[in-house]
MISEDREN-822695 format. One line per 10 residues: for each residue x, z, y of C-alpha. Coordinates in nm, 4 decimals, padded with zeros to 6 digits. Layout:
N
X Z Y | ...
end
This chain:
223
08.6129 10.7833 09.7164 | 08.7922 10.5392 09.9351 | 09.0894 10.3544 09.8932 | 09.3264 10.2985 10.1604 | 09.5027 10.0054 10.2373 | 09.8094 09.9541 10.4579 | 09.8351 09.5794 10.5450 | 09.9899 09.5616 10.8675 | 10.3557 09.6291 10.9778 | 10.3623 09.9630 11.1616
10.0597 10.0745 10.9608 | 10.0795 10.4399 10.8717 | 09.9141 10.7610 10.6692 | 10.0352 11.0990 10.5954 | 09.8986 11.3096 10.3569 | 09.9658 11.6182 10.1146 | 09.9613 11.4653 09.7378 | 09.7491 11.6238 09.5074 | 09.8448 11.3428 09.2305 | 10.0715 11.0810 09.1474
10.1240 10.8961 08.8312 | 10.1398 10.5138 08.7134 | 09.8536 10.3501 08.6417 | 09.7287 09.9918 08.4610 | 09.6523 09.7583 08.7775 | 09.4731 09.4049 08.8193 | 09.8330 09.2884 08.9308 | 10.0496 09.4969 08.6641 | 10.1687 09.8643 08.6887 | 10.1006 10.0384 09.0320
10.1458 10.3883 09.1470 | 09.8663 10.6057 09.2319 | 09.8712 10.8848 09.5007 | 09.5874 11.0850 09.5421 | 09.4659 11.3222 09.8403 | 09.1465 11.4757 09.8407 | 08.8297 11.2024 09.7142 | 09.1051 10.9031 09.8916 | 09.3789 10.7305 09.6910 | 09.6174 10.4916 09.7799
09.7692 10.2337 09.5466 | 10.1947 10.0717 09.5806 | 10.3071 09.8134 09.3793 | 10.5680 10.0046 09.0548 | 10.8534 09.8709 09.1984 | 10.8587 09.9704 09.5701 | 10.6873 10.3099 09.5022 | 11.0351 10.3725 09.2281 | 11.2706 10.2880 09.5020 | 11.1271 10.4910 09.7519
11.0570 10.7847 09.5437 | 11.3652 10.7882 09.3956 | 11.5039 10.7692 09.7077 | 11.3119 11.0855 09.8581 | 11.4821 11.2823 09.5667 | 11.1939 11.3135 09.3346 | 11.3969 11.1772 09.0160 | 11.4266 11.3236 08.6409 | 11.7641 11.4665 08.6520 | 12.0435 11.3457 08.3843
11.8625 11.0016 08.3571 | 12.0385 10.6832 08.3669 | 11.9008 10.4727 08.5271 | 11.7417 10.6714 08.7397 | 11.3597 10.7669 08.6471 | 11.0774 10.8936 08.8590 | 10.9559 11.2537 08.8125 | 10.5659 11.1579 08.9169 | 10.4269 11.5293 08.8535 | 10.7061 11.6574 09.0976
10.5315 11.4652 09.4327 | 10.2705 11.6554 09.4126 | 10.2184 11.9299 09.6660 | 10.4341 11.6781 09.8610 | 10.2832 11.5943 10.2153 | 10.4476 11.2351 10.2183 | 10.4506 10.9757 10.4971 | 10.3428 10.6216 10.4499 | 10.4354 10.3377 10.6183 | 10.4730 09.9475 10.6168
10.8207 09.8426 10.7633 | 10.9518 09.5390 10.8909 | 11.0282 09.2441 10.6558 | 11.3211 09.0207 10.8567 | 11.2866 08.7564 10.5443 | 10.9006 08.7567 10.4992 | 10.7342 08.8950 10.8451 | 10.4037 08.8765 10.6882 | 10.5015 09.0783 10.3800 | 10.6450 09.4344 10.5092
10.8285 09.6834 10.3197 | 10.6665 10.0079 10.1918 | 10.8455 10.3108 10.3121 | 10.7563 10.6519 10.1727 | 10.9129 10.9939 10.3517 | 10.8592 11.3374 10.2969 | 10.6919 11.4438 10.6082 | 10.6701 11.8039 10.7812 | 10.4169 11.9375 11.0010 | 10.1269 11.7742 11.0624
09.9717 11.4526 11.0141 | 10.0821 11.2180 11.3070 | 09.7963 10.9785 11.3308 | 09.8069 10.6212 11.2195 | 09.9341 10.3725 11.4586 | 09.6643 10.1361 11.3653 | 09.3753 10.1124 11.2150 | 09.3689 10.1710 10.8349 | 09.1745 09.8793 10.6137 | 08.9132 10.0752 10.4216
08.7400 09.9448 10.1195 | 08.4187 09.7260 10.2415 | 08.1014 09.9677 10.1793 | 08.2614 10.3202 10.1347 | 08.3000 10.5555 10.4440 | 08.6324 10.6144 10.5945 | 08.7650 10.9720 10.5502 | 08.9720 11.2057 10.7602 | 09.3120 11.2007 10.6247 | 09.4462 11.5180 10.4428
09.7334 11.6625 10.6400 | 09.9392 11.9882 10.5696 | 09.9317 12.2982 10.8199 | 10.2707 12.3419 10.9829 | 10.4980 12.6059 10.8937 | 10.6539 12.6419 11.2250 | 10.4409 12.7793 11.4581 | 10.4522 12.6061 11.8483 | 10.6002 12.9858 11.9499 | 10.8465 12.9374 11.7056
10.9751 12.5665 11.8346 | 10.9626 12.6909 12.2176 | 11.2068 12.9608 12.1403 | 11.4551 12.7347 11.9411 | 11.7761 12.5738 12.1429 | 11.7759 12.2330 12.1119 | 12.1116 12.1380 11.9127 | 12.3232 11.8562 12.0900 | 12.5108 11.6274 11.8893 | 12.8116 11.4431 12.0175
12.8124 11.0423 11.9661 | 13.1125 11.0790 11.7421 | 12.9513 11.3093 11.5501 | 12.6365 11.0964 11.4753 | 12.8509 10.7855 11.3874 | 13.0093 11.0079 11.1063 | 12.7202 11.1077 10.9812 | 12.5643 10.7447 10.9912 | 12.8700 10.6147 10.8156 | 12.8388 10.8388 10.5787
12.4408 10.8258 10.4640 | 12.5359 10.4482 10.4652 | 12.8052 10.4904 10.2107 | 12.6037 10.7280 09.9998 | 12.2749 10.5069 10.0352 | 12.4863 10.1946 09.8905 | 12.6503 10.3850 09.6342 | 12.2850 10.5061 09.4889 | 12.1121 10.1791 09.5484 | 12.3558 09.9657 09.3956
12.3664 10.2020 09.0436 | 11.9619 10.2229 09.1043 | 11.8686 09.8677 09.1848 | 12.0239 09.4991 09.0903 | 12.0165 09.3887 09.4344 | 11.9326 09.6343 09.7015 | 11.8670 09.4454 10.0322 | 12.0319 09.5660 10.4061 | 11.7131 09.6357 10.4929 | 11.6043 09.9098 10.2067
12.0017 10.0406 10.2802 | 11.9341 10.1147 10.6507 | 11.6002 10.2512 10.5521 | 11.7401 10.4628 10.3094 | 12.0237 10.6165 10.5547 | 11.8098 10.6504 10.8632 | 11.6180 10.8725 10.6129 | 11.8489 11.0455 10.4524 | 12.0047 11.1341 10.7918 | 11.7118 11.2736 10.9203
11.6301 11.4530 10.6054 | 11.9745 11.5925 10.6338 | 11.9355 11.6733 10.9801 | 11.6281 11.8871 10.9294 | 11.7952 12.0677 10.6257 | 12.0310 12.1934 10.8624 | 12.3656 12.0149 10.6061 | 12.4807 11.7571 10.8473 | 12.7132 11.8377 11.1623 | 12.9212 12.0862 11.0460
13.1251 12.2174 11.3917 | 13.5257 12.0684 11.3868 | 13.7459 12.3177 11.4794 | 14.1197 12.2394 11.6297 | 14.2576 12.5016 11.3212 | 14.0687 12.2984 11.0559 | 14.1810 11.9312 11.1794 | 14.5613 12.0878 11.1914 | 14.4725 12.1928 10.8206 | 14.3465 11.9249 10.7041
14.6292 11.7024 10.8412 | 14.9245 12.0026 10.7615 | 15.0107 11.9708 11.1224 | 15.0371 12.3959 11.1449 | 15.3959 12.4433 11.3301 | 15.6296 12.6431 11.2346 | 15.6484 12.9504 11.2724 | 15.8965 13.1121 11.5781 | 16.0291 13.3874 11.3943 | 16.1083 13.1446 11.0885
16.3660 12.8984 11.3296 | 16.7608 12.9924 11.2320 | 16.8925 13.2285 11.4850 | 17.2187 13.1205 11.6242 | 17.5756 13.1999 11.5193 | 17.7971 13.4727 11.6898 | 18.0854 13.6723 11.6672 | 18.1571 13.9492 11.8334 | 18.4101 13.7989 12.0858 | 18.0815 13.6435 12.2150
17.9335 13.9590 12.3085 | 17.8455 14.0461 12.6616 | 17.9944 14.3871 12.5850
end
């Protein structure tokens, strides 16, 4: 069994979750993920927020509560993000990956006296066929600054009923997520059409036919 450890900004691991649940550590309650023989332990706290932020929540709880059984079977990605206030102490960030395991951007801390193992990773669903013979889509800048704006509003709205002080840096982590998340769903950048923006703003005109015809009589008549 070997335990992995993260230290490092930029650190990484992906892996498909075979558990999760809390678990009694030396330092208090920690969450457990494991893949395979390997584990990897997050402090309670920033495993909730990032969980919970990934979607994998009890629904009709208040506050919001961690469904831990429902990551499983869940290839997640794990990383250590930049700290602005404490360089030396970086964020966790947890996202639900696709495809396969990119590999870590530097070299994992293993446990002293336990062999390092190949990390799990989840076989791709899209085949490289299947990618070569889809368009790329092209977004317009407008179009990503709407969406942006938007996973930042939604982000601060959720944080703020989640957490009693979500930081700028967990709310930009949180949209840049949920935009790509979004993105890959296929549910962000809905086409505008000319008809819908004159519908939305009632600026339809009138109608030729409905414009008052002119008045007459018949000593006006051309025969």
């Amino acid at each position: 069994m070997t335990i992995l450890k993260l230290p490092h900004e930029g650190d990484t691991h992906t892996a498909l979750i075979d558990r999760c649940a809390v678990e009694q550590g030396k330092y208090g309650d920690q969450v457990i993920f494991e893949f395979g023989p390997d584990r990897l332990y997050l402090p309670k706290l920033s495993a909730d927020r990032q969980l919970l932020r990934c979607g994998f929540d009890i629904p009709g709880t208040n506050p919001p509560q961690v469904d831990y059984p429902q990551v499983a079977g869940n290839t997640l990605c794990f990383s250590r993000d930049h700290n602005s206030g404490a360089p030396d102490k970086p964020y966790w960030g947890i996202t639900i990956a696709t495809g396969d395991a990119p590999p870590p951007r530097k070299r994992m801390t293993e446990v002293p006296g336990i062999a390092p193992k190949v990390p799990a990773t989840k076989t791709t669903t899209v085949s490289a066929m299947q990618k070569a013979l889809t368009p790329p889509i092209t977004r317009s800048r407008q179009q990503v600054a709407a969406a942006y704006t938007w996973c930042l509003q939604t982000v601060t709205a959720a944080q703020a009923a989640a957490f009693p002080k979500p930081t700028p840096e967990s709310i930009q982590s949180g949209a840049a997520t949920l935009l790509i998340q979004l993105e890959k769903s296929g549910l962000l950048f809905e086409p505008i059409t000319l008809a819908a923006v004159a519908k939305a703003l009632d600026l339809t005109p009138p109608s030729q036919f409905e414009e008052s015809l002119p008045e007459y009589n018949e000593d006006n008549l051309p025969f």
